[in-house]
N, C-alpha and C positions, 0 to 999 in steps of 0.2 A: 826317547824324548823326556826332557824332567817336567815337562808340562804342557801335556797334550790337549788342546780343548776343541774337540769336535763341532759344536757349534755358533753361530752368528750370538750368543747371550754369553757364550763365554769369555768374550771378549768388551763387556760393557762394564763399566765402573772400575774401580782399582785403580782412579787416575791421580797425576799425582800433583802434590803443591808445590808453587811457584812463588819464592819469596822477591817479592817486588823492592828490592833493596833501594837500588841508581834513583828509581823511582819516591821513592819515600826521602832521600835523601836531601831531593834536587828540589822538595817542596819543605825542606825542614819538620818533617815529621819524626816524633819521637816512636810513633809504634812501629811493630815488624808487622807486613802486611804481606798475608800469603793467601797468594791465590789458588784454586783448585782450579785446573787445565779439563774442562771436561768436553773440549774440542777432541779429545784424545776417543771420545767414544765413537765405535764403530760407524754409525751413521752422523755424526759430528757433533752433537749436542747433548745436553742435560736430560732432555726428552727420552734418549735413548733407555735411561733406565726408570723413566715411567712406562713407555712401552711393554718393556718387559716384564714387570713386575704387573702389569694389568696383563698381560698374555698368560707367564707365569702362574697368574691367580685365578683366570679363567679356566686352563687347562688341567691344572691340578683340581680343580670343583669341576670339569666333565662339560663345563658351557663353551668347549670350542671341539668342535671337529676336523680331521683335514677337510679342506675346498671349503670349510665354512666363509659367509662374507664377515669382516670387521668393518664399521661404520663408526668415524666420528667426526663432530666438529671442530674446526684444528685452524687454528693463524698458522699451521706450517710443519713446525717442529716438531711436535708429535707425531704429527700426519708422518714425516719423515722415517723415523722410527718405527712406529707402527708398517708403513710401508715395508719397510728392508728385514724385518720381524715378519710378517705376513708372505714375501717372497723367499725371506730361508725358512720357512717351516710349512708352507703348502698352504696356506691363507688366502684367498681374493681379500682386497681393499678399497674402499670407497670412503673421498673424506670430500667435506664442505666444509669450503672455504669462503672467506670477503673477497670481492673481488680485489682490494687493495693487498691482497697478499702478494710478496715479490714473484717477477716470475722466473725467477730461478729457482723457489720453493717447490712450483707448481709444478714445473719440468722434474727438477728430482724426484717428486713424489710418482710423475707419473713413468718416469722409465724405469722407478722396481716395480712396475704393473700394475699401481693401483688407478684405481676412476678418480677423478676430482671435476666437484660440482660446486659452480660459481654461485654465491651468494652477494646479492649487491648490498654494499654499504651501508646503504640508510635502511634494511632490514633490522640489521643489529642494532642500528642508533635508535630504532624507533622504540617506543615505553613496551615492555615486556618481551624485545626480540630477542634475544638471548633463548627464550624459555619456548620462542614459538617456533622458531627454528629447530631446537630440538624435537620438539613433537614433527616437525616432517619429517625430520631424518628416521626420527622412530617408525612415523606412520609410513613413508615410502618403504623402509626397507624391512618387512614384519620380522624377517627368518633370522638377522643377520642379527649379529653380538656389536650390541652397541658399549662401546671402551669407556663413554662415562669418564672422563679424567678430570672433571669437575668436582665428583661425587665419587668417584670409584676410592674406596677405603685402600686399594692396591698401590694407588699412586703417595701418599704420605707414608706407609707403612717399608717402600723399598729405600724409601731416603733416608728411614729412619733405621733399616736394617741393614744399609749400606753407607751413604752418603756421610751422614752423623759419624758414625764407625768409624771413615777413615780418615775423616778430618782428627777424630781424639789420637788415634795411630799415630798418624801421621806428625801432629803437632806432641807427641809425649802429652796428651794433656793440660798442653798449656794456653789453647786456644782459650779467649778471652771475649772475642765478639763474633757475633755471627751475622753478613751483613748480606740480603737478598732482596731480591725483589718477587713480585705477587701475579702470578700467574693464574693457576690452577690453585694455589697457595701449598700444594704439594711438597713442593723443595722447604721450603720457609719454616713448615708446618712439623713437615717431618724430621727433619736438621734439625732444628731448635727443641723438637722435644728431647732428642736422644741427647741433645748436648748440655741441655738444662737436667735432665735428667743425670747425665757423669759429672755435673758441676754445676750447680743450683747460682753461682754468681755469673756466669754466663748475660750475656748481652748479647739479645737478639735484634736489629735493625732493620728495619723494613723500608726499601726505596720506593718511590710510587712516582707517576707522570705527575707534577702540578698541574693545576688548572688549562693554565695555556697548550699544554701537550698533549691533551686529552680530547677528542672531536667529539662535538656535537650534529645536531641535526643542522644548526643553524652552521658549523663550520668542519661539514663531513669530511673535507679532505685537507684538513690538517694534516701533518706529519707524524703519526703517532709512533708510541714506545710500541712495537705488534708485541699483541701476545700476553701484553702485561697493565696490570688495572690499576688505576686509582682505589684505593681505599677508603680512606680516610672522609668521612660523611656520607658513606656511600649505605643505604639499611642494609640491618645482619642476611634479610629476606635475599638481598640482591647480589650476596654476596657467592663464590663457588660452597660448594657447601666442606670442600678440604679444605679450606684456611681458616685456622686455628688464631683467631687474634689475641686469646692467653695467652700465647707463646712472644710474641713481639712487643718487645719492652719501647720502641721510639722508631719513630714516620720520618721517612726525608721526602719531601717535595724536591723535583729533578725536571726541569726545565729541559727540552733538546738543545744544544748547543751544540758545537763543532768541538770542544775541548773536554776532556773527561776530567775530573778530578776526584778524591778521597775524603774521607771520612777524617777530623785533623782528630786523631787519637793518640795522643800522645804516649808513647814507649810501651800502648800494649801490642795485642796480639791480636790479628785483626786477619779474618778469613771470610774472602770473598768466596760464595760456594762455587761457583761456575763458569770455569772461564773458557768461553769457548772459539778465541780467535786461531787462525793458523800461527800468528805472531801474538807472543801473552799481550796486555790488557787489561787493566785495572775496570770493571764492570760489573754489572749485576744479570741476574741469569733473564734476558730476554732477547726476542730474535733479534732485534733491534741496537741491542747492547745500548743498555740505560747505566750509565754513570752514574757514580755517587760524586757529587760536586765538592770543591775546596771551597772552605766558609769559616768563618769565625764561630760557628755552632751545628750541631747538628740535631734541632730539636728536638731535644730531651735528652743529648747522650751530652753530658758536659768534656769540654777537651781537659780538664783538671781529675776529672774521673776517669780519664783513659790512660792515664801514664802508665807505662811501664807493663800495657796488656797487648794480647796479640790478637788482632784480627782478621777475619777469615773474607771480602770478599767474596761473591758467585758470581758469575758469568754464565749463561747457558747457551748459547748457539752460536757454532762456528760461522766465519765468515761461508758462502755459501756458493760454492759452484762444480760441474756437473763431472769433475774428473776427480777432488780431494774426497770425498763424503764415500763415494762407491771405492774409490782405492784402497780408504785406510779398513773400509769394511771386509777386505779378501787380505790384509796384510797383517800381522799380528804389530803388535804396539810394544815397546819397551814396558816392564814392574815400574811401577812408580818410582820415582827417586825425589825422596826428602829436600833436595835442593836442585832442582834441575835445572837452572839458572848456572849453578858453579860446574852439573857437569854438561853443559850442552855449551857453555861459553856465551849466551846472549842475549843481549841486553832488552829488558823488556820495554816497548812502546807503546805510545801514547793512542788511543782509540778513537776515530773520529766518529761523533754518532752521527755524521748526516750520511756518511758512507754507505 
Protein backbone atom coordinates (compact mmCIF):
# COMPACT_ATOMS: atom_id res chain seq x y z
CA UNK A 1 0.00 0.00 0.00
CA UNK A 2 1.67 3.49 -0.93
CA UNK A 3 -0.45 5.01 1.81
CA UNK A 4 -1.62 3.07 4.59
CA UNK A 5 -3.50 5.00 7.28
CA UNK A 6 -4.70 2.99 10.19
CA UNK A 7 -6.71 5.33 11.86
CA UNK A 8 -10.19 7.44 11.85
CA UNK A 9 -7.62 11.06 12.05
CA UNK A 10 -5.74 9.89 9.13
CA UNK A 11 -8.22 10.45 7.03
CA UNK A 12 -9.13 14.33 8.09
CA UNK A 13 -7.92 17.32 6.32
CA UNK A 14 -5.90 17.25 2.96
CA UNK A 15 -9.11 18.35 1.31
CA UNK A 16 -9.07 19.81 -1.69
CA UNK A 17 -10.13 23.34 -3.60
CA UNK A 18 -12.85 23.70 -5.77
CA UNK A 19 -12.49 26.45 -8.30
CA UNK A 20 -16.02 28.06 -8.60
CA UNK A 21 -15.44 28.95 -12.30
CA UNK A 22 -19.41 28.68 -14.17
CA UNK A 23 -20.20 30.21 -10.97
CA UNK A 24 -18.19 33.45 -10.98
CA UNK A 25 -18.80 33.83 -14.34
CA UNK A 26 -22.51 33.75 -14.66
CA UNK A 27 -22.25 36.72 -11.86
CA UNK A 28 -19.41 38.67 -13.89
CA UNK A 29 -16.96 38.33 -11.37
CA UNK A 30 -13.33 39.20 -12.16
CA UNK A 31 -11.84 37.03 -9.20
CA UNK A 32 -10.99 33.15 -9.21
CA UNK A 33 -12.94 32.01 -6.25
CA UNK A 34 -11.73 28.57 -4.85
CA UNK A 35 -13.41 26.72 -2.52
CA UNK A 36 -12.00 24.31 0.09
CA UNK A 37 -14.44 21.08 -0.05
CA UNK A 38 -14.25 20.15 3.63
CA UNK A 39 -17.42 18.05 3.23
CA UNK A 40 -14.67 15.62 2.24
CA UNK A 41 -13.83 15.04 6.09
CA UNK A 42 -14.54 11.82 7.53
CA UNK A 43 -17.41 12.69 9.77
CA UNK A 44 -18.38 15.63 7.01
CA UNK A 45 -17.55 18.87 8.26
CA UNK A 46 -14.78 21.39 9.14
CA UNK A 47 -15.27 20.47 12.91
CA UNK A 48 -13.79 17.28 11.99
CA UNK A 49 -10.30 18.66 12.49
CA UNK A 50 -11.13 20.72 15.49
CA UNK A 51 -12.02 17.45 17.11
CA UNK A 52 -8.96 16.21 16.38
CA UNK A 53 -6.59 18.58 17.13
CA UNK A 54 -8.38 18.94 20.70
CA UNK A 55 -8.15 14.94 21.03
CA UNK A 56 -4.70 15.01 19.50
CA UNK A 57 -3.73 17.72 22.12
CA UNK A 58 -5.27 16.20 25.04
CA UNK A 59 -3.78 12.88 24.41
CA UNK A 60 -0.44 13.69 23.74
CA UNK A 61 -0.57 16.05 27.46
CA UNK A 62 -1.89 12.40 29.20
CA UNK A 63 -5.67 14.33 29.87
CA UNK A 64 -7.40 11.56 27.98
CA UNK A 65 -7.57 7.87 28.92
CA UNK A 66 -9.28 4.99 27.14
CA UNK A 67 -13.18 4.83 28.50
CA UNK A 68 -12.52 8.40 29.53
CA UNK A 69 -15.96 10.61 29.05
CA UNK A 70 -15.55 13.77 26.60
CA UNK A 71 -18.03 16.53 27.35
CA UNK A 72 -18.95 19.49 25.42
CA UNK A 73 -21.22 22.23 24.35
CA UNK A 74 -21.83 21.88 20.60
CA UNK A 75 -24.83 23.25 17.82
CA UNK A 76 -23.84 19.87 16.34
CA UNK A 77 -20.79 19.76 14.34
CA UNK A 78 -18.29 19.24 16.68
CA UNK A 79 -20.41 17.30 18.75
CA UNK A 80 -20.19 15.18 15.37
CA UNK A 81 -16.63 14.92 15.24
CA UNK A 82 -16.05 14.58 18.53
CA UNK A 83 -18.45 11.70 18.43
CA UNK A 84 -16.98 9.55 15.59
CA UNK A 85 -13.31 10.47 17.35
CA UNK A 86 -14.58 9.16 20.60
CA UNK A 87 -16.16 5.85 19.00
CA UNK A 88 -12.78 5.03 16.94
CA UNK A 89 -10.51 5.42 19.74
CA UNK A 90 -12.41 4.06 22.87
CA UNK A 91 -13.87 7.49 24.25
CA UNK A 92 -17.55 7.67 25.84
CA UNK A 93 -19.24 11.05 24.58
CA UNK A 94 -21.75 13.35 25.99
CA UNK A 95 -22.76 16.77 24.33
CA UNK A 96 -25.35 19.62 25.00
CA UNK A 97 -27.07 20.83 22.71
CA UNK A 98 -30.24 23.70 22.07
CA UNK A 99 -32.96 22.22 21.59
CA UNK A 100 -33.29 23.93 18.03
CA UNK A 101 -30.51 21.85 16.80
CA UNK A 102 -31.51 19.86 13.55
CA UNK A 103 -32.56 16.42 14.25
CA UNK A 104 -30.57 14.84 12.08
CA UNK A 105 -27.43 16.26 14.02
CA UNK A 106 -28.81 14.75 17.12
CA UNK A 107 -29.47 11.24 15.60
CA UNK A 108 -25.78 11.20 14.00
CA UNK A 109 -24.31 12.18 17.12
CA UNK A 110 -26.04 9.65 18.91
CA UNK A 111 -25.69 6.48 16.70
CA UNK A 112 -21.60 6.84 17.08
CA UNK A 113 -22.73 6.23 20.89
CA UNK A 114 -22.60 9.34 22.23
CA UNK A 115 -25.47 10.91 25.01
CA UNK A 116 -26.88 14.18 23.96
CA UNK A 117 -28.47 16.43 26.47
CA UNK A 118 -31.30 19.01 25.36
CA UNK A 119 -30.79 22.51 26.28
CA UNK A 120 -33.81 24.87 25.77
CA UNK A 121 -33.34 27.94 23.81
CA UNK A 122 -33.97 30.79 25.89
CA UNK A 123 -31.15 29.37 28.31
CA UNK A 124 -28.63 30.55 25.89
CA UNK A 125 -30.49 33.63 24.92
CA UNK A 126 -30.74 34.65 28.40
CA UNK A 127 -27.65 37.51 29.72
CA UNK A 128 -24.73 35.30 30.68
CA UNK A 129 -26.11 31.75 29.36
CA UNK A 130 -23.41 30.81 27.37
CA UNK A 131 -21.20 30.89 30.48
CA UNK A 132 -23.78 29.20 32.79
CA UNK A 133 -24.43 26.40 30.86
CA UNK A 134 -20.93 25.55 30.84
CA UNK A 135 -20.56 25.55 34.41
CA UNK A 136 -23.15 22.51 34.41
CA UNK A 137 -21.74 20.67 31.95
CA UNK A 138 -18.62 21.20 34.05
CA UNK A 139 -20.31 20.68 37.44
CA UNK A 140 -22.54 17.53 36.27
CA UNK A 141 -19.74 15.79 34.68
CA UNK A 142 -16.48 16.41 37.32
CA UNK A 143 -14.31 13.29 35.89
CA UNK A 144 -14.95 13.90 32.27
CA UNK A 145 -12.45 16.13 29.66
CA UNK A 146 -14.37 18.92 28.89
CA UNK A 147 -13.09 19.89 24.82
CA UNK A 148 -13.48 23.58 25.56
CA UNK A 149 -13.54 24.49 21.62
CA UNK A 150 -14.34 27.93 22.65
CA UNK A 151 -11.01 28.33 24.46
CA UNK A 152 -9.26 25.24 23.87
CA UNK A 153 -5.73 26.87 22.15
CA UNK A 154 -6.04 23.11 20.18
CA UNK A 155 -8.75 24.25 18.07
CA UNK A 156 -7.01 27.59 16.11
CA UNK A 157 -3.59 25.96 16.36
CA UNK A 158 -4.80 22.68 13.92
CA UNK A 159 -6.22 25.22 11.31
CA UNK A 160 -3.27 27.04 11.54
CA UNK A 161 -0.92 23.81 11.14
CA UNK A 162 -3.23 22.50 8.63
CA UNK A 163 -6.11 24.33 7.17
CA UNK A 164 -3.78 27.74 6.38
CA UNK A 165 -1.02 25.17 4.88
CA UNK A 166 -3.07 23.70 2.34
CA UNK A 167 -4.96 26.48 1.21
CA UNK A 168 -0.93 28.31 0.47
CA UNK A 169 -0.23 24.64 -1.28
CA UNK A 170 -2.88 24.35 -2.82
CA UNK A 171 -3.25 27.88 -4.34
CA UNK A 172 1.04 28.24 -5.11
CA UNK A 173 0.68 31.01 -2.92
CA UNK A 174 -1.43 32.93 -4.55
CA UNK A 175 -4.35 33.01 -2.36
CA UNK A 176 -5.27 36.69 -2.01
CA UNK A 177 -8.52 36.70 0.39
CA UNK A 178 -9.45 34.73 3.11
CA UNK A 179 -13.22 34.62 3.58
CA UNK A 180 -15.08 32.74 6.88
CA UNK A 181 -17.30 33.01 9.09
CA UNK A 182 -17.25 33.03 13.22
CA UNK A 183 -17.86 30.22 15.12
CA UNK A 184 -15.68 29.15 17.78
CA UNK A 185 -13.56 31.82 15.70
CA UNK A 186 -11.05 28.81 15.34
CA UNK A 187 -11.08 28.50 11.58
CA UNK A 188 -10.98 32.31 10.90
CA UNK A 189 -8.44 32.70 13.73
CA UNK A 190 -6.26 30.10 12.83
CA UNK A 191 -6.32 30.31 8.72
CA UNK A 192 -5.77 33.92 8.84
CA UNK A 193 -2.96 33.87 10.91
CA UNK A 194 -0.88 31.31 8.97
CA UNK A 195 -1.77 33.05 5.94
CA UNK A 196 -1.02 36.63 7.02
CA UNK A 197 1.73 35.36 8.33
CA UNK A 198 3.14 33.57 4.37
CA UNK A 199 1.76 36.86 3.02
CA UNK A 200 1.24 39.98 5.07
CA UNK A 201 -1.15 41.45 2.14
CA UNK A 202 -3.59 38.86 2.70
CA UNK A 203 -7.31 39.92 3.29
CA UNK A 204 -9.08 38.24 5.76
CA UNK A 205 -13.14 38.56 5.82
CA UNK A 206 -15.26 37.71 8.26
CA UNK A 207 -19.30 36.85 7.42
CA UNK A 208 -21.54 37.18 10.47
CA UNK A 209 -25.66 36.78 10.73
CA UNK A 210 -26.94 40.61 10.54
CA UNK A 211 -29.22 41.75 13.03
CA UNK A 212 -32.40 40.24 11.62
CA UNK A 213 -30.84 36.50 11.54
CA UNK A 214 -29.66 36.54 14.80
CA UNK A 215 -32.51 35.47 17.73
CA UNK A 216 -33.26 37.23 20.69
CA UNK A 217 -35.20 36.54 23.65
CA UNK A 218 -37.78 38.64 22.49
CA UNK A 219 -37.64 36.45 18.91
CA UNK A 220 -36.22 32.97 20.10
CA UNK A 221 -37.21 31.08 17.11
CA UNK A 222 -35.96 32.88 14.56
CA UNK A 223 -34.17 30.98 11.84
CA UNK A 224 -30.65 31.32 12.80
CA UNK A 225 -27.12 30.85 11.04
CA UNK A 226 -26.45 27.57 14.02
CA UNK A 227 -23.37 27.47 15.04
CA UNK A 228 -22.18 30.90 14.00
CA UNK A 229 -22.16 34.40 15.97
CA UNK A 230 -22.52 37.84 15.19
CA UNK A 231 -19.66 39.97 15.99
CA UNK A 232 -19.63 42.82 15.31
CA UNK A 233 -20.71 45.16 18.60
CA UNK A 234 -20.84 42.37 20.43
CA UNK A 235 -17.88 43.05 23.95
CA UNK A 236 -14.34 41.31 23.63
CA UNK A 237 -15.76 39.70 27.25
CA UNK A 238 -18.59 37.86 25.34
CA UNK A 239 -16.83 37.04 22.81
CA UNK A 240 -15.27 32.80 22.26
CA UNK A 241 -12.05 33.41 23.69
CA UNK A 242 -10.27 31.72 20.08
CA UNK A 243 -11.29 34.49 17.89
CA UNK A 244 -8.63 36.63 17.16
CA UNK A 245 -10.24 39.84 15.81
CA UNK A 246 -6.34 41.22 14.76
CA UNK A 247 -6.65 38.87 12.23
CA UNK A 248 -10.02 40.09 10.29
CA UNK A 249 -9.37 42.93 8.14
CA UNK A 250 -13.66 43.60 7.19
CA UNK A 251 -17.27 42.23 8.50
CA UNK A 252 -20.08 41.19 6.10
CA UNK A 253 -23.47 41.40 7.55
CA UNK A 254 -25.51 38.19 5.80
CA UNK A 255 -29.17 38.29 6.03
CA UNK A 256 -30.76 34.30 5.57
CA UNK A 257 -32.13 34.27 2.34
CA UNK A 258 -32.94 31.43 -0.15
CA UNK A 259 -30.16 32.63 -2.71
CA UNK A 260 -26.37 32.57 -1.94
CA UNK A 261 -24.13 34.90 -3.37
CA UNK A 262 -20.06 36.23 -3.27
CA UNK A 263 -17.93 38.59 -2.28
CA UNK A 264 -17.86 40.94 -5.90
CA UNK A 265 -13.91 40.76 -5.86
CA UNK A 266 -12.92 41.49 -8.77
CA UNK A 267 -9.85 39.15 -10.59
CA UNK A 268 -8.48 38.10 -7.21
CA UNK A 269 -8.01 35.13 -5.56
CA UNK A 270 -10.72 34.43 -3.36
CA UNK A 271 -10.75 31.16 -0.93
CA UNK A 272 -13.77 30.27 0.83
CA UNK A 273 -12.17 27.94 3.73
CA UNK A 274 -14.94 25.32 4.15
CA UNK A 275 -17.12 23.90 1.92
CA UNK A 276 -19.01 21.40 3.05
CA UNK A 277 -21.91 20.32 0.77
CA UNK A 278 -22.28 16.96 -0.89
CA UNK A 279 -22.68 19.12 -4.15
CA UNK A 280 -19.96 22.36 -3.91
CA UNK A 281 -21.34 25.71 -2.79
CA UNK A 282 -20.22 28.94 -2.63
CA UNK A 283 -20.60 29.39 1.57
CA UNK A 284 -18.97 30.11 4.67
CA UNK A 285 -18.07 27.46 7.31
CA UNK A 286 -21.39 27.07 9.28
CA UNK A 287 -23.86 24.25 10.00
CA UNK A 288 -26.25 26.26 8.38
CA UNK A 289 -24.30 27.31 5.40
CA UNK A 290 -24.18 31.19 5.78
CA UNK A 291 -23.52 32.78 2.40
CA UNK A 292 -21.55 35.67 1.47
CA UNK A 293 -24.18 37.77 -0.35
CA UNK A 294 -23.73 39.63 -4.19
CA UNK A 295 -23.50 43.57 -3.45
CA UNK A 296 -22.06 46.49 -4.68
CA UNK A 297 -19.66 46.45 -1.62
CA UNK A 298 -18.51 44.55 0.86
CA UNK A 299 -17.83 46.53 3.91
CA UNK A 300 -14.52 47.45 3.94
CA UNK A 301 -13.20 45.23 1.30
CA UNK A 302 -13.58 47.71 -1.84
CA UNK A 303 -14.38 45.74 -5.38
CA UNK A 304 -11.39 48.09 -7.13
CA UNK A 305 -9.01 46.63 -4.35
CA UNK A 306 -9.81 43.06 -5.33
CA UNK A 307 -8.90 42.94 -9.09
CA UNK A 308 -7.05 40.52 -10.08
CA UNK A 309 -6.76 38.49 -6.41
CA UNK A 310 -7.84 35.03 -5.47
CA UNK A 311 -10.20 34.17 -3.02
CA UNK A 312 -10.55 31.44 -0.70
CA UNK A 313 -14.32 31.03 0.51
CA UNK A 314 -15.02 28.27 3.81
CA UNK A 315 -17.86 26.38 3.98
CA UNK A 316 -17.95 23.98 7.11
CA UNK A 317 -20.80 21.40 7.34
CA UNK A 318 -22.00 18.99 4.99
CA UNK A 319 -25.34 18.66 4.10
CA UNK A 320 -26.45 16.13 6.90
CA UNK A 321 -27.82 12.72 6.85
CA UNK A 322 -27.55 9.36 8.47
CA UNK A 323 -25.90 7.13 5.59
CA UNK A 324 -23.16 10.08 3.84
CA UNK A 325 -21.30 11.20 7.11
CA UNK A 326 -20.75 7.32 8.60
CA UNK A 327 -20.08 6.04 4.98
CA UNK A 328 -17.38 8.31 3.89
CA UNK A 329 -15.97 7.75 7.57
CA UNK A 330 -15.06 3.66 6.79
CA UNK A 331 -14.21 4.77 2.96
CA UNK A 332 -11.02 6.43 2.13
CA UNK A 333 -11.38 9.75 0.16
CA UNK A 334 -9.35 10.66 -3.19
CA UNK A 335 -5.59 13.37 -2.54
CA UNK A 336 -6.81 16.60 -3.09
CA UNK A 337 -6.80 17.74 -6.58
CA UNK A 338 -6.03 21.27 -7.45
CA UNK A 339 -8.97 21.53 -9.61
CA UNK A 340 -11.61 19.02 -8.98
CA UNK A 341 -14.13 20.82 -10.97
CA UNK A 342 -12.05 19.84 -14.30
CA UNK A 343 -11.35 16.40 -13.04
CA UNK A 344 -14.64 15.20 -11.59
CA UNK A 345 -16.60 16.99 -14.60
CA UNK A 346 -19.27 19.11 -12.34
CA UNK A 347 -20.62 21.97 -12.31
CA UNK A 348 -20.86 23.74 -9.01
CA UNK A 349 -24.45 24.77 -7.55
CA UNK A 350 -26.14 27.28 -6.02
CA UNK A 351 -26.84 26.69 -1.94
CA UNK A 352 -30.14 27.27 -0.74
CA UNK A 353 -29.66 28.51 2.99
CA UNK A 354 -33.33 27.90 4.06
CA UNK A 355 -32.67 24.14 3.27
Amino acid sequence: MDDPRDHFGAFIGDTPLLELRRFGERRGLRARILAKIEALNPAGSIKDRTAWGIVQAAEAEGRLVPGQLLVELTSGNTGIGLAALAAARGYRAKFYLRTSTSHEKVTLIERYGAETVPIDDAEFLAPGGVDAIIDRVRRENPDAFYTDQRANPANPRIHHDTTGPEIWRDTDGAVDILVAAIGTGGTISGTGRFLKASKPSVTVVAVEPAHGSVPTRERPQIDPVEGVHCVTGIEAGLLPANFDAGVVDAFIPCEIHPSPAVVKAGGRAVVPTCFDQPLPAFACPSSKGQGIRAGPRTDGVRDEAMAGRIPAPCRAAAGINLVSAPWRALHPQPKPLKNMERAIGIEPTTFSLGS
